[in-house]
Each structure stands twice: as structure tokens, then as C-alpha cells.
C-alpha positions as CSV (number, residue, x, y, z in Angstrom):
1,X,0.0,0.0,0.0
2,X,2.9,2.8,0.7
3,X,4.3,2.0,-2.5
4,X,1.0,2.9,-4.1
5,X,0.6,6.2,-2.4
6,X,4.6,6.9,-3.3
7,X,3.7,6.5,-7.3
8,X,0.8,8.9,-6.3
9,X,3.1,11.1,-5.1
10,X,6.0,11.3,-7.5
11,X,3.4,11.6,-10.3
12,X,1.5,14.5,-8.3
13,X,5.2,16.6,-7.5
14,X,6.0,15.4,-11.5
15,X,2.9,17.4,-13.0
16,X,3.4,20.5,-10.7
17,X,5.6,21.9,-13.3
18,X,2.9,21.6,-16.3
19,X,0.2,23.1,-13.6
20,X,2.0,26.2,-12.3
21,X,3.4,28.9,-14.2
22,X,6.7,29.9,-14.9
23,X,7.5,33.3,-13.1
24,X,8.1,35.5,-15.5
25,X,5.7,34.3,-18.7
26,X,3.3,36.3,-19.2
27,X,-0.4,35.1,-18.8
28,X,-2.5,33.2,-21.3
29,X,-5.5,32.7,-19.5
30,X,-8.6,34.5,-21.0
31,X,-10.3,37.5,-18.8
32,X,-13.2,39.3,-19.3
33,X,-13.9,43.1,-18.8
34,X,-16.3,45.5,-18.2
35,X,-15.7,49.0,-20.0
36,X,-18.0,51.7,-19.6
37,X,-18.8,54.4,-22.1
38,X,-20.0,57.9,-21.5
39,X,-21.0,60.9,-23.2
40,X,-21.1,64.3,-21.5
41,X,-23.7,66.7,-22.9
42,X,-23.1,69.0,-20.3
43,X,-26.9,71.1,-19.7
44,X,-28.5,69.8,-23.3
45,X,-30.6,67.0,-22.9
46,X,-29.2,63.9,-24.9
47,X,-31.1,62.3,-27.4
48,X,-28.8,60.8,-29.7
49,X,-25.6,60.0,-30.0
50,X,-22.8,58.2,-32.7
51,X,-19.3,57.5,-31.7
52,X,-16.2,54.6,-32.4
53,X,-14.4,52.2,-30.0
54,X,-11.3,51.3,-30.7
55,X,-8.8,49.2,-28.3
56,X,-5.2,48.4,-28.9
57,X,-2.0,47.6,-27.3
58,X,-3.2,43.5,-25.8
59,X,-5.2,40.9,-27.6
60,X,-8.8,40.5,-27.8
61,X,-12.0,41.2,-28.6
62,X,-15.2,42.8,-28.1
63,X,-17.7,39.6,-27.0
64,X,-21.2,41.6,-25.5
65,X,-22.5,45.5,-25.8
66,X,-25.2,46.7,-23.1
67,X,-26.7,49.5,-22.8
68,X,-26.9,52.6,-20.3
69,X,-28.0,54.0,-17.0
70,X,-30.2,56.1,-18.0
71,X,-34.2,54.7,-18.8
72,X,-33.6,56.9,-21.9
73,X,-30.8,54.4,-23.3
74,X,-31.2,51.3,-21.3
75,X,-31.5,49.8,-24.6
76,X,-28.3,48.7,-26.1
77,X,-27.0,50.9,-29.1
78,X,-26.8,50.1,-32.5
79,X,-23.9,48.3,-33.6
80,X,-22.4,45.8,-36.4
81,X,-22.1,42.7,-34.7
82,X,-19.9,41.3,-37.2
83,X,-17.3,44.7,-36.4
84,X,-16.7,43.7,-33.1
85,X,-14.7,41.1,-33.6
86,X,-12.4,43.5,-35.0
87,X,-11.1,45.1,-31.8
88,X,-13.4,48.4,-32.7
89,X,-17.2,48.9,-32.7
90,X,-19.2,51.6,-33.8
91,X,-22.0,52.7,-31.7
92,X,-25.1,55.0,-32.2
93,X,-28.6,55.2,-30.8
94,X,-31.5,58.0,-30.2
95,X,-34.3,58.5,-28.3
96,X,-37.2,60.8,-29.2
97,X,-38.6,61.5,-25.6
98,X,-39.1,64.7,-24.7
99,X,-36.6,66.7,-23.3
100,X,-37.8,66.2,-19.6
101,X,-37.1,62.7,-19.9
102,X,-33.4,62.7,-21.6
103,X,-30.4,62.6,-19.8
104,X,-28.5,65.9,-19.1
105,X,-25.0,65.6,-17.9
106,X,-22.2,62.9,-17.9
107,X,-24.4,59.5,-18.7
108,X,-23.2,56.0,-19.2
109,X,-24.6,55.4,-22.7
110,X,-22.9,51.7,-23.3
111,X,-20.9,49.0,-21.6
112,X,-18.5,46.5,-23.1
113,X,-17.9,43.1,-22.6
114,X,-14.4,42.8,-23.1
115,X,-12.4,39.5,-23.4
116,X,-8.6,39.6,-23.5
117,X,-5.8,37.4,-23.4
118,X,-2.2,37.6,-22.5
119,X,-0.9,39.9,-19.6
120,X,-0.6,42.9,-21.9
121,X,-3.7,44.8,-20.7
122,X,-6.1,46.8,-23.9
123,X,-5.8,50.9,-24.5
124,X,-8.6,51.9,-25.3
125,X,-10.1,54.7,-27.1
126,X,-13.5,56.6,-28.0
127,X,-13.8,58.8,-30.8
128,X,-17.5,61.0,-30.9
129,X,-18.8,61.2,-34.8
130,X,-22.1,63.5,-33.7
131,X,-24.7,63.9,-31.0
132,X,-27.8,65.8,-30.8
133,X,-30.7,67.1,-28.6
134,X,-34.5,67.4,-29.1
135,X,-35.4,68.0,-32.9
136,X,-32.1,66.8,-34.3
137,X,-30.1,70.0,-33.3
138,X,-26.5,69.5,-32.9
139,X,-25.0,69.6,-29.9
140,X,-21.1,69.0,-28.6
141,X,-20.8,66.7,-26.0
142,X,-17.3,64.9,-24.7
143,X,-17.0,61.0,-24.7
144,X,-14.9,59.2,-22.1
145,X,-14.3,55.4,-21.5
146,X,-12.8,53.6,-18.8
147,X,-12.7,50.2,-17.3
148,X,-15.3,49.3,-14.3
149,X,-13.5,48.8,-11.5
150,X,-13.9,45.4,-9.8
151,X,-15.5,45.4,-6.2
């Protein structure tokens, strides 16, 4: 019987090297991400909105889109879903409420599902096309995007 739980042994402190990882190598495990997009429309109410995500600099890709925090865009944006897989997404959505009911302010429009691999982590970037109030009128707004922070 000892000589069984010896070979048990030795085999276990054998594959310890194929289970842990090398210091030093980077990661290949897959992680997922939540990045949140905003747009700023300062004291206009927001009723529409078009803008580009890009990410660069790690590998991986774009795997879910929802939508915002506001009732206004709870909806998730428009979108290609054959784009995403391209490490960029363009996203665009409007809402005809009245102007009582849009967001004014900084709003989280969108979040991303992000999955990456490797230990290199993404950059990422957001690049406004247009955005407009009530009756299509033009408005300038800022966009931000940034991960969510784990709790």
C-alpha cells in the first residue's frame, strides 16, 4: 500500500511543473472586462448620439455590448455585430422623448464586454462622430471610456 501512495506522489510533484506557471511568462488565461462608455452633454438634454471604439495595445476582442444607465438608453446601441470582432465597434442610438425625460450631464450610454488574453492589458479609445438634442439639433458633447472597476 505505501508503494501505491509513493507513485501517487512522485506523479503529483512530477505534473506540478505543467500546472504552475513559470514566473516570468506572461499570462494566457482569457479575462473578461467590463468597459463603460460615457457621453457628456453637459446642460443639453441627450437624445442621440454616434461614436467609435477602438482598443489596442493586448489581444482580444469585443464579445457583449449593453446598454446605459439612463431609462432613456437602457436599450443597447446600434452596432455591427460582425465589427466587433475586430477590436473596434461603432455605436449609435437615439431617443425621441421629450426633453424632460433625456439625460442631461455625464451619462453612461454603453458598456462593453471585453475578453482579453495575455498579460498585456487593452488601451482603449473613444472617438465622438455627432450627437444631438430634441429635434435633431447638434450639440457637442465629450466622450470618455474607462474600465469598471472590480469590487
Amino acid at each position: 500500500m505505501k508503494a501505491r501512495t509513493f507513485t501517487w506522489f512522485m506523479l503529483f510533484l512530477a505534473s506540478l511543473p505543467i500546472l504552475a506557471q513559470e514566473a516570468g511568462k506572461p499570462s494566457t488565461a482569457a479575462r473578461f472586462q467590463m468597459v463603460d462608455v460615457s457621453v457628456d452633454s453637459k446642460d443639453k438634454p441627450l437624445a442621440a448620439y454616434q461614436l467609435e471604439v477602438t482598443f489596442s495595445s493586448g489581444t482580444g476582442k469585443i464579445v457583449g455590448i449593453e446598454g446605459g444607465e439612463h431609462p432613456a438608453f437602457k436599450q443597447p446601441p446600434f452596432y455591427d455585430p460582425k465589427a466587433i470582432q475586430a477590436e473596434r465597434v461603432i455605436l449609435a442610438a437615439f431617443n425621441t422623448s421629450a426633453a424632460d425625460q433625456l439625460p442631461r450631464g455625464r451619462t453612461r450610454v454603453a458598456s462593453l464586454h471585453v475578453q482579453t488574453l495575455g498579460s498585456k492589458e487593452p488601451v482603449y479609445a473613444v472617438k465622438l462622430t455627432t450627437a444631438a438634442t430634441v429635434n435633431g439639433k447638434k450639440i457637442p458633447v465629450t466622450a470618455t471610456i474607462e474600465e469598471r472597476k472590480r469590487l
